[in-house]
DSSP file (Angstrom, degrees, kcal/mol; ACC not computed):
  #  RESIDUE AA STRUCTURE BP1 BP2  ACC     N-H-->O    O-->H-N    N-H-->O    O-->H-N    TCO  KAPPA ALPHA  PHI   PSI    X-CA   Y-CA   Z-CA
    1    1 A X              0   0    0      0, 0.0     5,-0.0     0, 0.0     0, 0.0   0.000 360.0 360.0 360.0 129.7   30.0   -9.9    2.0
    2    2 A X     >  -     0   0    0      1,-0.1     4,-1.8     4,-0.0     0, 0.0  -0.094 360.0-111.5 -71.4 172.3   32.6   -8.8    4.4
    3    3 A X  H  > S+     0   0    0      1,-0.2     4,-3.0     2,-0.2     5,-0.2   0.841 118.7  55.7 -76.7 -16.9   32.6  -10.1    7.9
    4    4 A X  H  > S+     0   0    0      1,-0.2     4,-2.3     2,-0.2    -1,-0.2   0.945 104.2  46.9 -85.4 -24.6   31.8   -6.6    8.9
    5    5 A X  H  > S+     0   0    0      1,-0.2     4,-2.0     2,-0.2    -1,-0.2   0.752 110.1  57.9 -62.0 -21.9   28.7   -6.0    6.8
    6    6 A X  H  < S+     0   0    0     -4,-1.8     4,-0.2     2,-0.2    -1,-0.2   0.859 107.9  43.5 -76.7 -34.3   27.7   -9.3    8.1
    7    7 A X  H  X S+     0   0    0     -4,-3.0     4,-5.1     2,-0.2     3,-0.2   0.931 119.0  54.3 -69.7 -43.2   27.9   -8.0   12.2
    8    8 A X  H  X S+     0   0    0     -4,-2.3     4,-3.1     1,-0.2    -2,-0.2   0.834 101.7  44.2 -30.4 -65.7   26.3   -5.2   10.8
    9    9 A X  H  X S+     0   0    0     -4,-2.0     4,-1.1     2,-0.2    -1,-0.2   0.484 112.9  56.1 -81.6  -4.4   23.4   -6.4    9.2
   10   10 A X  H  > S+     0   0    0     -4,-0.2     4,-1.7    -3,-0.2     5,-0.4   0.786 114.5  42.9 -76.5 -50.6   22.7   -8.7   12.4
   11   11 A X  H  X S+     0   0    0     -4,-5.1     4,-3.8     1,-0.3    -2,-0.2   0.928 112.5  55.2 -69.5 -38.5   22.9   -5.4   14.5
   12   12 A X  H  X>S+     0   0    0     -4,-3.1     4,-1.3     2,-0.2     5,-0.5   0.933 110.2  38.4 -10.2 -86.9   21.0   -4.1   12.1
   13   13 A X  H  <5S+     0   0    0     -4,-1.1     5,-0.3    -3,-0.3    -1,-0.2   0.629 113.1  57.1 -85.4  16.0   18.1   -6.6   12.1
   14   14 A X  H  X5S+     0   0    0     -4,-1.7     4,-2.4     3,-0.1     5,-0.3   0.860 107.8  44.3 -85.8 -41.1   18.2   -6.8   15.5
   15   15 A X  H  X5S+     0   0    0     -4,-3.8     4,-2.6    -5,-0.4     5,-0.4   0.919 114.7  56.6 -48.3 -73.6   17.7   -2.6   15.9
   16   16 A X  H  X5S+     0   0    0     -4,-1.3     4,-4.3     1,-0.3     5,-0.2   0.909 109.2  40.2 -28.0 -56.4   14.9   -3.3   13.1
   17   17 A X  H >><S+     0   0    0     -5,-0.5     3,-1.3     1,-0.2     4,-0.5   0.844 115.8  53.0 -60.9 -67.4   13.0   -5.9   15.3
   18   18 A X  H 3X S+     0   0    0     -4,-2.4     4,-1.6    -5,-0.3    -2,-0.2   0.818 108.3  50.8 -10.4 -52.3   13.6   -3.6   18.5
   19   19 A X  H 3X S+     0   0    0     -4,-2.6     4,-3.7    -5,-0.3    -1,-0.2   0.895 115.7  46.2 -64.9 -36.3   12.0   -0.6   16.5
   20   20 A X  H XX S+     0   0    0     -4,-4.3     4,-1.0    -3,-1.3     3,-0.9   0.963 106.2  50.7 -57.1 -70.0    9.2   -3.0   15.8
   21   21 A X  H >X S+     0   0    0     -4,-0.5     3,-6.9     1,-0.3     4,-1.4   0.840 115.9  49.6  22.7-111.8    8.6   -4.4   19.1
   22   22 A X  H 3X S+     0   0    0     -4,-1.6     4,-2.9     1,-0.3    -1,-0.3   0.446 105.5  46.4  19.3 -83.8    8.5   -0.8   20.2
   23   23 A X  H <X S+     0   0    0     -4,-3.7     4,-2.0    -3,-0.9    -1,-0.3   0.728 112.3  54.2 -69.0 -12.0    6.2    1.1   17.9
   24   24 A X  H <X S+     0   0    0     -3,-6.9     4,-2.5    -4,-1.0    -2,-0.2   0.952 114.8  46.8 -73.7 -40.3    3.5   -2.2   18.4
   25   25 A X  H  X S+     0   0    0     -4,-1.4     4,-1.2     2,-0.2     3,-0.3   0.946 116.4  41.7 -56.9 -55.1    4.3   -1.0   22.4
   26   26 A X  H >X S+     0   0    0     -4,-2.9     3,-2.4     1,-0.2     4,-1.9   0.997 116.2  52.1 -58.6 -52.9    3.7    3.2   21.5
   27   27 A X  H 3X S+     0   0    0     -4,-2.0     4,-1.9     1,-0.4    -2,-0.2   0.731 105.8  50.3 -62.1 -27.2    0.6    2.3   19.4
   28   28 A X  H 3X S+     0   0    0     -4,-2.5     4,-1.5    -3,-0.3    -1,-0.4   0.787 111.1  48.7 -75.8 -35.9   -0.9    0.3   22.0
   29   29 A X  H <X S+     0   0    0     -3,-2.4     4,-2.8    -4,-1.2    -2,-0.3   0.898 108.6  56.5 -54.7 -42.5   -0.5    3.2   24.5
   30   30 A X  H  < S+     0   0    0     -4,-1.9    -2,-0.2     2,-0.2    -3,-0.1   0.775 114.9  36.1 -60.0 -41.1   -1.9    5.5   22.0
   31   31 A X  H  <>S+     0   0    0     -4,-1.9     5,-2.1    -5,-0.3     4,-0.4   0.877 108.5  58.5 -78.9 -37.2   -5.0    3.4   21.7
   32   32 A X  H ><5S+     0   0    0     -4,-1.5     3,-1.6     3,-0.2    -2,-0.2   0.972 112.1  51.0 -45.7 -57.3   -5.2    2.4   25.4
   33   33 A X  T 3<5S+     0   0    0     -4,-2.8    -1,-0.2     1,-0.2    -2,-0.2   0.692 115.3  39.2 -64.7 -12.7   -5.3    6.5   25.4
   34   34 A X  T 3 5S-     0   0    0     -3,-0.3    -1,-0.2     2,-0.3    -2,-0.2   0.422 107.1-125.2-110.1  11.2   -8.1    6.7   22.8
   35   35 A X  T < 5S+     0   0    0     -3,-1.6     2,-0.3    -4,-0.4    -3,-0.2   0.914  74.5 113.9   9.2  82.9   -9.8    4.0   24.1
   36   36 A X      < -     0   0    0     -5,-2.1    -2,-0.3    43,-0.0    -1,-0.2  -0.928  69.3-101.3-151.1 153.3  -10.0    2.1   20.8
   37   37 A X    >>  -     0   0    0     -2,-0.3     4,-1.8    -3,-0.1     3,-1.2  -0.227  34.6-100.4 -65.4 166.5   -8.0   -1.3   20.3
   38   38 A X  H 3> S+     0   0    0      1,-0.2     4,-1.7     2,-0.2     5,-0.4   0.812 117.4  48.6  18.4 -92.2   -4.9   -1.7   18.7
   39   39 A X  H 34 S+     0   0    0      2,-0.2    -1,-0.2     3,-0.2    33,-0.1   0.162 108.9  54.7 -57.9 -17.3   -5.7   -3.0   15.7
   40   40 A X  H <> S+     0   0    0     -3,-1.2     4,-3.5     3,-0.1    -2,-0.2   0.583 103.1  56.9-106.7 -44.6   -8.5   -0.2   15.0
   41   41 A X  H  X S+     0   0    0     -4,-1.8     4,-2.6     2,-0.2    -2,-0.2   0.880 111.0  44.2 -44.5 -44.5   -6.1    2.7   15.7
   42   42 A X  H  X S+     0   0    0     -4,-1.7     4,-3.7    -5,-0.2     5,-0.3   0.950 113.3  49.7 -74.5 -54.1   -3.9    1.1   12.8
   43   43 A X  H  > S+     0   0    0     -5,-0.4     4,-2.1     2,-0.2     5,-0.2   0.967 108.6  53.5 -41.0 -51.3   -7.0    0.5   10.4
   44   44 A X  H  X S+     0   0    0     -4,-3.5     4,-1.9     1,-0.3    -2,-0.2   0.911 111.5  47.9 -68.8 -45.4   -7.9    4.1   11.2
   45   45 A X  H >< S+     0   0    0     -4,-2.6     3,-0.8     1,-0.2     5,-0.3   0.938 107.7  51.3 -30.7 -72.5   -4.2    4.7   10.0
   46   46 A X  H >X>S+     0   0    0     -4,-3.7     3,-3.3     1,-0.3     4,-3.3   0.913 113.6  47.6 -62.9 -50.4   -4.4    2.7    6.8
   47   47 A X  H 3X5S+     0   0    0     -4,-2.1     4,-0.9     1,-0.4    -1,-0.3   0.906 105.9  53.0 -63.4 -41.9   -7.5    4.6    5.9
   48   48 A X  H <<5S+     0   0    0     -4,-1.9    -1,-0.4    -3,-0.8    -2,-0.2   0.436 117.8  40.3 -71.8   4.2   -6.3    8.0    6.6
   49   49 A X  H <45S+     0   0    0     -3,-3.3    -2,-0.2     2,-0.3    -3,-0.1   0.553 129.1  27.4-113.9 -38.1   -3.0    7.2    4.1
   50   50 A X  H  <5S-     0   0    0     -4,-3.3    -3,-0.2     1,-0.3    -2,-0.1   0.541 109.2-128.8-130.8   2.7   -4.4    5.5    1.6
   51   51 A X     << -     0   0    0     -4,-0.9    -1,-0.3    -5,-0.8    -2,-0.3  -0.328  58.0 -11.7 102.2-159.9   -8.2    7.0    1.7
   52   52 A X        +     0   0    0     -4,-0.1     2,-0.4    -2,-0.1    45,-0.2  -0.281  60.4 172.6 -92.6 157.6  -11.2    5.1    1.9
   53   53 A X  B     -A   96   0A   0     43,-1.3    43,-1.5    -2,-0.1     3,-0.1  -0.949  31.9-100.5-145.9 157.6  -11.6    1.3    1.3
   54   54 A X    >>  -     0   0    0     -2,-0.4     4,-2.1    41,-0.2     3,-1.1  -0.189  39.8-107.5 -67.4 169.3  -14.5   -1.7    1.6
   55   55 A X  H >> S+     0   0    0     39,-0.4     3,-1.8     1,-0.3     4,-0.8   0.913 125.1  54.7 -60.4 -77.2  -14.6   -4.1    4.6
   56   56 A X  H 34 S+     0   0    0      1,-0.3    -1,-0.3     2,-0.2    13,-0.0   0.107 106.7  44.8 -51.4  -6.2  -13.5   -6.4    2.4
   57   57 A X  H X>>S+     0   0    0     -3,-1.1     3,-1.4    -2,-0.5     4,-1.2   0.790 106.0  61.2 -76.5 -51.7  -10.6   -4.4    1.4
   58   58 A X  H <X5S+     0   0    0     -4,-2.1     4,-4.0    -3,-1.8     6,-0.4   0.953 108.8  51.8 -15.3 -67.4   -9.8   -3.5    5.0
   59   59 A X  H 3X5S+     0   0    0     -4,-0.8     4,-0.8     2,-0.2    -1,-0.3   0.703 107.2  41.3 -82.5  -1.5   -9.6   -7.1    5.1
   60   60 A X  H X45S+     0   0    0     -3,-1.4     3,-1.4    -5,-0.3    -2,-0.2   0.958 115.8  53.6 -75.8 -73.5   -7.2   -8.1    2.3
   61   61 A X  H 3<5S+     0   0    0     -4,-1.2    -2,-0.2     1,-0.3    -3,-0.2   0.774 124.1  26.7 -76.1 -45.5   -4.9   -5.1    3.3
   62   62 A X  H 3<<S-     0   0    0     -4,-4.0    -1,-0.3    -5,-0.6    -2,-0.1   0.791  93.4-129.5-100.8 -14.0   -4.9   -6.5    7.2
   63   63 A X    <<  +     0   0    0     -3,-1.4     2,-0.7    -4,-0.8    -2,-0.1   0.270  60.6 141.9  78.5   0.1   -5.4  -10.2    6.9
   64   64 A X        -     0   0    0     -6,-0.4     5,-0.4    -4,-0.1    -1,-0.2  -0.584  58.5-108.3 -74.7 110.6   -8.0   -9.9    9.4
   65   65 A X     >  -     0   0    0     -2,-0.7     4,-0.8     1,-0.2    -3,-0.1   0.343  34.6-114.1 -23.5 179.0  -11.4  -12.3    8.9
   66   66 A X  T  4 S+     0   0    0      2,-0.2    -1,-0.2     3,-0.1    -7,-0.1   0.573 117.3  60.7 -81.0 -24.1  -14.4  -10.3    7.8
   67   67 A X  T  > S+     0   0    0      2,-0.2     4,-1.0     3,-0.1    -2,-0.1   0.585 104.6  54.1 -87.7 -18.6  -16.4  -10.8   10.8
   68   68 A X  H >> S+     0   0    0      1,-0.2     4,-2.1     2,-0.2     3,-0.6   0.887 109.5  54.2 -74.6 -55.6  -13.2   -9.0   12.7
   69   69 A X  H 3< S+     0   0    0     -4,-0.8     4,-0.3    -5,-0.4    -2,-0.2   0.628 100.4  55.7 -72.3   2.7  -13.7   -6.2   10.3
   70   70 A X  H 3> S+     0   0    0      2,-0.1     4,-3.4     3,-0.1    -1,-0.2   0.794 107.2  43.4 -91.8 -18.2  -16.7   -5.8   10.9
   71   71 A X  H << S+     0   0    0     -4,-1.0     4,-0.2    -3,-0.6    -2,-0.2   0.617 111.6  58.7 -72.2 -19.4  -16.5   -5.2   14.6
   72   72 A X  T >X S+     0   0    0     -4,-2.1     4,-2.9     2,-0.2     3,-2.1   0.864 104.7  47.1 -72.9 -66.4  -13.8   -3.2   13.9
   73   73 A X  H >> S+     0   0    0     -5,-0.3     4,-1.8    -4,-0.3     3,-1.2   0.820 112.5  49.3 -21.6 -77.3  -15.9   -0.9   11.7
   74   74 A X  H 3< S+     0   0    0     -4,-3.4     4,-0.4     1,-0.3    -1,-0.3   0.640 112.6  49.3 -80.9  12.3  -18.9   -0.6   14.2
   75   75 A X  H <> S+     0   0    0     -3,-2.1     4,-1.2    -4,-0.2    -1,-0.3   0.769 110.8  44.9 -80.3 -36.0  -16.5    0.2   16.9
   76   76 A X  H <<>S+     0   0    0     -4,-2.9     5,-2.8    -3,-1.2     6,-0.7   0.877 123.6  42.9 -62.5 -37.3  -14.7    2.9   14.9
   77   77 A X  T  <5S+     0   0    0     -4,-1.8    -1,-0.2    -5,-0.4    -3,-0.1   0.844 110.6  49.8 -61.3 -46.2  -18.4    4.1   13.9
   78   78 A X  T  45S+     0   0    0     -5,-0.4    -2,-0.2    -4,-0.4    -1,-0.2   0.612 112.8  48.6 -76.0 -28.1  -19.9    3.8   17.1
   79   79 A X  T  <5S-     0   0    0     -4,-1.2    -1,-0.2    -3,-0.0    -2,-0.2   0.522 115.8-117.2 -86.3 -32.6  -16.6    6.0   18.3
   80   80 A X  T   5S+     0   0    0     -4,-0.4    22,-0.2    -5,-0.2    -3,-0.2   0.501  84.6 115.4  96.3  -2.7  -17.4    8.6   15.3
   81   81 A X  S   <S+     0   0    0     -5,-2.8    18,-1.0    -6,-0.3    21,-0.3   0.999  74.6  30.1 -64.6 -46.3  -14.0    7.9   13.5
   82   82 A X  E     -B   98   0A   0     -6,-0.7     2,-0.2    16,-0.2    16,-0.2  -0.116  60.8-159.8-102.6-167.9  -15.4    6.4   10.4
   83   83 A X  E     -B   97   0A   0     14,-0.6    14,-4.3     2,-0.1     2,-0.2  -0.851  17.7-134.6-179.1 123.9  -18.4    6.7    8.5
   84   84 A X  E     -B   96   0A   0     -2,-0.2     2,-0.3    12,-0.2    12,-0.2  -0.554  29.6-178.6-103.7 149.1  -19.9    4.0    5.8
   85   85 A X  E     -B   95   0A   0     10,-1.8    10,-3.1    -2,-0.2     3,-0.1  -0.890  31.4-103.9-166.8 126.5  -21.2    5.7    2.3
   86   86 A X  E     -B   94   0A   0     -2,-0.3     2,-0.2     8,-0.2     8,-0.2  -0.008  41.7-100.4 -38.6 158.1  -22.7    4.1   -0.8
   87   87 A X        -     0   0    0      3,-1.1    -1,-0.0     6,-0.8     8,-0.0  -0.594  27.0-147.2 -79.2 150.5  -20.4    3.6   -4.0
   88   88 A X  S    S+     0   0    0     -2,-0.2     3,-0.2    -3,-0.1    -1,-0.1   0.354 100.6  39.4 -98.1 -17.9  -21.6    6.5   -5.9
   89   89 A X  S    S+     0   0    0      1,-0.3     2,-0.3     0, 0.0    -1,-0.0   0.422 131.9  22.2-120.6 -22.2  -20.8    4.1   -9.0
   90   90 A X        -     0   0    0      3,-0.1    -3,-1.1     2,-0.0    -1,-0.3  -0.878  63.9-165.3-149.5 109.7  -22.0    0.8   -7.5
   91   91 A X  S    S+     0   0    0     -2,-0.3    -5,-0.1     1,-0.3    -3,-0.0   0.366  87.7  69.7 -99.1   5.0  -24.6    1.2   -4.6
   92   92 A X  S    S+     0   0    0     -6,-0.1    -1,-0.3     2,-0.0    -2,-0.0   0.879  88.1  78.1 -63.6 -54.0  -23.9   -2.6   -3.6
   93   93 A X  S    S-     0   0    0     -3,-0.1    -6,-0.8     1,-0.1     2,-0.4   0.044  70.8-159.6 -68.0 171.7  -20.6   -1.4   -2.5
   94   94 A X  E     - B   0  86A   0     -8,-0.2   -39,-0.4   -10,-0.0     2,-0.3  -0.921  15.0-148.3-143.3 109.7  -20.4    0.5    1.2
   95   95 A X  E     - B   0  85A   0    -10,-3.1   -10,-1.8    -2,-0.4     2,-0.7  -0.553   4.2-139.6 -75.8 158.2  -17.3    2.5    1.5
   96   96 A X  E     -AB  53  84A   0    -43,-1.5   -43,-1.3    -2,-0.3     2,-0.3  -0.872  24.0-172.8-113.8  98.5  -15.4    3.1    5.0
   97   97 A X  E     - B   0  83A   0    -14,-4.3   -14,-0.6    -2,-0.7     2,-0.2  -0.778  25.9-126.4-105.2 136.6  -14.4    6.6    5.1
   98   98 A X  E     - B   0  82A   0     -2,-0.3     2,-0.4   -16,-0.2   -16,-0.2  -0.410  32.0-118.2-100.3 145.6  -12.1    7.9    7.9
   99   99 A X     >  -     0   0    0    -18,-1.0     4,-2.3    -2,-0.2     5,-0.1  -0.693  21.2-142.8 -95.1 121.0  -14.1   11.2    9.6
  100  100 A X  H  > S+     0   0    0     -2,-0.4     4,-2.4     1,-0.2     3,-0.2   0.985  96.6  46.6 -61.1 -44.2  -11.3   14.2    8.8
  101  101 A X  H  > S+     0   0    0      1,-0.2     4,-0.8     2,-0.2    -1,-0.2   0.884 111.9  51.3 -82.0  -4.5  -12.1   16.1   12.5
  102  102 A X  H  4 S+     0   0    0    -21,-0.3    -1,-0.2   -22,-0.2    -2,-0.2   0.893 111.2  48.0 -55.9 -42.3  -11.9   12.8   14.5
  103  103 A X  H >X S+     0   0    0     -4,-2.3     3,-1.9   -22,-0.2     4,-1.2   0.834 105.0  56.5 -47.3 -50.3   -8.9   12.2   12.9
  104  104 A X  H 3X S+     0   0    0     -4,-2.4     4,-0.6     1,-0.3    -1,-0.2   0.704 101.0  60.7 -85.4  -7.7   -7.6   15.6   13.7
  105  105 A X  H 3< S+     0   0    0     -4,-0.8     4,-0.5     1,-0.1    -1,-0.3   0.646  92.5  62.5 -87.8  21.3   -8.1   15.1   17.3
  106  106 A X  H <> S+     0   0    0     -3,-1.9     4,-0.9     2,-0.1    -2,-0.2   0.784  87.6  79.3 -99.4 -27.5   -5.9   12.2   17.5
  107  107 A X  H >< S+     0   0    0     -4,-1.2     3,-1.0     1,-0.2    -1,-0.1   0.771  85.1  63.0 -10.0 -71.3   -3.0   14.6   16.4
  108  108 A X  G >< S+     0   0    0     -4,-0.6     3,-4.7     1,-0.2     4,-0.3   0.947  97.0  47.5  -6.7 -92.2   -2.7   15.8   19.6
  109  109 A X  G 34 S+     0   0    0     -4,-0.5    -1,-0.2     1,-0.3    -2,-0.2   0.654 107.6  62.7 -52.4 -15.9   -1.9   13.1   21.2
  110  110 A X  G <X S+     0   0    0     -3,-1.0     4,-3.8    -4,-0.9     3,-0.4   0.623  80.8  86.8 -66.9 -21.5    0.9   12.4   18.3
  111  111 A X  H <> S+     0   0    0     -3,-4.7     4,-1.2     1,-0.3    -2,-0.1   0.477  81.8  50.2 -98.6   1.8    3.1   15.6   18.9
  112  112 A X  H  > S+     0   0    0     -4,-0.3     4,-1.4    -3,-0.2    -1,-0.3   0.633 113.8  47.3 -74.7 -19.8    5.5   14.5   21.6
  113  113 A X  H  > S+     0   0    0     -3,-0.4     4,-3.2     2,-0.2    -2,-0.2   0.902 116.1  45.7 -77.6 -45.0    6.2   11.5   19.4
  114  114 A X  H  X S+     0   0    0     -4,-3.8     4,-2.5     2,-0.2     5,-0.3   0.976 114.3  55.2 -64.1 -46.2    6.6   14.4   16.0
  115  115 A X  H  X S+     0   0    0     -4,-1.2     4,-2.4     1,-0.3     3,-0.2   0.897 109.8  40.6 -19.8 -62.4    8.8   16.6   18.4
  116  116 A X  H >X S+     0   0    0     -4,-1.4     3,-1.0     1,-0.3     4,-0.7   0.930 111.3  55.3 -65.6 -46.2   10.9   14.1   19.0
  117  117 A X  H 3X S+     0   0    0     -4,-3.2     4,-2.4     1,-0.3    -1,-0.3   0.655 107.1  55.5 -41.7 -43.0   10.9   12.9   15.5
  118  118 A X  H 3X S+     0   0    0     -4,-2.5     4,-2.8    -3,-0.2    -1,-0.3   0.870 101.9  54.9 -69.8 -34.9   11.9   16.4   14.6
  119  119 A X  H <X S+     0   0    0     -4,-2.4     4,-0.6    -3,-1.0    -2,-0.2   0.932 104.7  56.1 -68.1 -33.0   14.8   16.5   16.8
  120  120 A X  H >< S+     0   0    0     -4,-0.7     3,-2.4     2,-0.3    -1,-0.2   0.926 109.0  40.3  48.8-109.7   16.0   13.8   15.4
  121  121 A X  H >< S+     0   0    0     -4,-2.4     3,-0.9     1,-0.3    -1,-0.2   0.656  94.9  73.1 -40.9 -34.0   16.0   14.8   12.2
  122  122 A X  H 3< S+     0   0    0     -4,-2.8    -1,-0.3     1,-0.3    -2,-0.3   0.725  92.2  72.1 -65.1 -34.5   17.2   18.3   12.7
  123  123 A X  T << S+     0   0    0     -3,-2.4     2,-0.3    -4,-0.6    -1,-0.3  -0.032  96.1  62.1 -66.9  -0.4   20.7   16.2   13.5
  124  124 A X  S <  S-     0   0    0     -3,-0.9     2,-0.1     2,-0.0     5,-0.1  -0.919  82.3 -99.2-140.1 161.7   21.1   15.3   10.0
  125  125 A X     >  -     0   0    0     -2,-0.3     4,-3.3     1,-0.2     5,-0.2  -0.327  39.3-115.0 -89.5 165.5   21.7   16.6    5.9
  126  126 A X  T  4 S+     0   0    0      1,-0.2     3,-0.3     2,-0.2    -1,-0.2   0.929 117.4  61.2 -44.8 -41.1   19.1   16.9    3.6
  127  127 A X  T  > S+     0   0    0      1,-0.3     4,-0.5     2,-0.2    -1,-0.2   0.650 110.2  41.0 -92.6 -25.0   21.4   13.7    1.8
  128  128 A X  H  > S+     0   0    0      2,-0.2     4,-1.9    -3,-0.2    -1,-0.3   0.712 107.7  55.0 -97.6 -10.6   20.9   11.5    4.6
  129  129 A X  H  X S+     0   0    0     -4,-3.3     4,-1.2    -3,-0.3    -2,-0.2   0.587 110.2  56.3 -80.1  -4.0   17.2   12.3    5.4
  130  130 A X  H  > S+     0   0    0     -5,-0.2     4,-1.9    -3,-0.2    -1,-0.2   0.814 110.1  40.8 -82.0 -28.0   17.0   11.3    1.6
  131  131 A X  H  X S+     0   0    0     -4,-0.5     4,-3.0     1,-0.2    -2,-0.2   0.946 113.9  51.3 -89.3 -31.0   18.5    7.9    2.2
  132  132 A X  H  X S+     0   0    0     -4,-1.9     4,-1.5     1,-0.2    -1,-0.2   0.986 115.6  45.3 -45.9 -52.0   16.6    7.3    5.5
  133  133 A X  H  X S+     0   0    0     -4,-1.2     4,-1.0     1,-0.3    -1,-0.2   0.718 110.3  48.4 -80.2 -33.3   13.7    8.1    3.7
  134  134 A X  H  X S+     0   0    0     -4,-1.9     4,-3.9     2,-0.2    -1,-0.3   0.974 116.4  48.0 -47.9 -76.5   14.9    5.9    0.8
  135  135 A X  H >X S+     0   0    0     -4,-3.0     4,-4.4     2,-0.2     3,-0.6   0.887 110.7  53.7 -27.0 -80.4   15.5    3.1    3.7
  136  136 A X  H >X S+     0   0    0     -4,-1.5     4,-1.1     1,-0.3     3,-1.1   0.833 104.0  52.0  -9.8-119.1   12.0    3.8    5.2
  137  137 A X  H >X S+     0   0    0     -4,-1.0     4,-2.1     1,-0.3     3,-0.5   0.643 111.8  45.1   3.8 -64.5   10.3    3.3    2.1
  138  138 A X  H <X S+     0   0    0     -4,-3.9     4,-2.1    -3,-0.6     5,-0.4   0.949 108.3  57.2 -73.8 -39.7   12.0   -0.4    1.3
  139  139 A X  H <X S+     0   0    0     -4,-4.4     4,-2.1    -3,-1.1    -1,-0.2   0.839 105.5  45.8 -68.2  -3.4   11.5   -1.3    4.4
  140  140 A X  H << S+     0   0    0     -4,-1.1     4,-0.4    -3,-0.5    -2,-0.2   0.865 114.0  54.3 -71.2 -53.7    7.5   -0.6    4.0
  141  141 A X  H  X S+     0   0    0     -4,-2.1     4,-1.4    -5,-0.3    -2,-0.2   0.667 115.2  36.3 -92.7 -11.4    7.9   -2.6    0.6
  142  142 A X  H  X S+     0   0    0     -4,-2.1     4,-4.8     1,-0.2     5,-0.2   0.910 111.6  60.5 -77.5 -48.8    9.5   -5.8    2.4
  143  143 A X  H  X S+     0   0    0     -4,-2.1     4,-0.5    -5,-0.4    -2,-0.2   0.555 112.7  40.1 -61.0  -0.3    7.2   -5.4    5.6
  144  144 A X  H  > S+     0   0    0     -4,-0.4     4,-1.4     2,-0.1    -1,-0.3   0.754 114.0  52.2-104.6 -44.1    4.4   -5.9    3.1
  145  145 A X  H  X S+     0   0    0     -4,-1.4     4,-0.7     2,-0.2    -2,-0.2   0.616 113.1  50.4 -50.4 -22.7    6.1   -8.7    1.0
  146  146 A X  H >X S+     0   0    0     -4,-4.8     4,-3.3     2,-0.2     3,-1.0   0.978 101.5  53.4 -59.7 -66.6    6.6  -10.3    4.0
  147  147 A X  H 3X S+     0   0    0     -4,-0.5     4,-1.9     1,-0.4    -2,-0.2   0.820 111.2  48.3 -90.3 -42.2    3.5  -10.2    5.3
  148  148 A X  H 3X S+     0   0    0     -4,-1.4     4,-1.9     2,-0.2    -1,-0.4   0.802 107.0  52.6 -43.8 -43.3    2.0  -11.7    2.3
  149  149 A X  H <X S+     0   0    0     -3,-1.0     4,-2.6    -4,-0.7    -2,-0.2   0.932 113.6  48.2  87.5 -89.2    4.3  -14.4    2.0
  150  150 A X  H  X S+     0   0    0     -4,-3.3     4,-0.7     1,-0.3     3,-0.3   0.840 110.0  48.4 -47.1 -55.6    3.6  -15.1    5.6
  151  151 A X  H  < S+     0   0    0     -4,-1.9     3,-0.5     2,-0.2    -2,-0.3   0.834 107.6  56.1 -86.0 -47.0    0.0  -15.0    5.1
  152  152 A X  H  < S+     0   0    0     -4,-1.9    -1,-0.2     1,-0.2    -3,-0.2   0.996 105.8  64.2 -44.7 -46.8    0.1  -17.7    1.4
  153  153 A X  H  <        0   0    0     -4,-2.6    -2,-0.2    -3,-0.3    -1,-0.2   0.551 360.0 360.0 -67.2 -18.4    1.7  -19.9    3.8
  154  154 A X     <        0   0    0     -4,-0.7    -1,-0.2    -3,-0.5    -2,-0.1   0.705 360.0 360.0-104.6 360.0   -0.9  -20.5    6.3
């Protein structure tokens, strides 16, 4: 590695933590604006990407005890985002399904952030939105090795 890839990849993880830092900062306004915590706003995320899950998935996927997820749940319920439904296959199980028009009012409140996002973008080729997007992606798949990793360790 040259000395310049090396200054690089410090400024580099220095942006990266910055960016973090950040979005914890927006997302916490965003909930502060929805009145829902932190931490419920992001669940509600994970559930809206990757569809419905069990507490107990909730809580592999976040590292968060069970008794957390469950307070998260009957706040998110109690708010109308979510909505608990027998396994159709297993009637033990209780899915946690994210409520589509709750969802779509949170939008709203997204679309100065997508604006910007678009201008942004509009600033760039198709070949670099491939490689951001490329970027994007691995950094999803570290921030998730990571966070396991971290989470073996304690």
């Amino acid at each position: 590695m040259t000395k310049k890839q090396e200054e690089l990849g410090a400024a580099l993880t220095l942006a990266a933590q910055r960016t973090a830092t950040d979005a914890v900062m927006m997302h916490q306004a965003m909930a502060d604006r929805l009145g829902l915590h932190v931490t419920d706003l992001r669940c509600l995320n994970m559930l809206r990407l990757d569809g419905p899950a069990t507490a107990g998935e909730l809580a592999q996927r976040t590292g968060l005890t069970t008794g957390a997820i469950t307070r998260m749940i009957d706040r998110l319920l109690k708010a109308g985002f979510v909505r608990r439904e027998n396994d159709a296959r297993d009637r033990r199980r209780v899915i946690i399904t994210a409520v589509a028009e709750r969802i779509d009012e949170i939008a709203p409140h997204y679309e100065v952030l997508a604006s910007e996002f678009g201008k942004i973008s509009a600033g760039y080729t198709v070949e670099q939105l491939e490689w951001l997007l490329e970027v994007f992606n691995r950094l999803h798949e570290t921030s998730v090795r990571v966070t396991g990793l971290l989470r073996e360790r304690a």
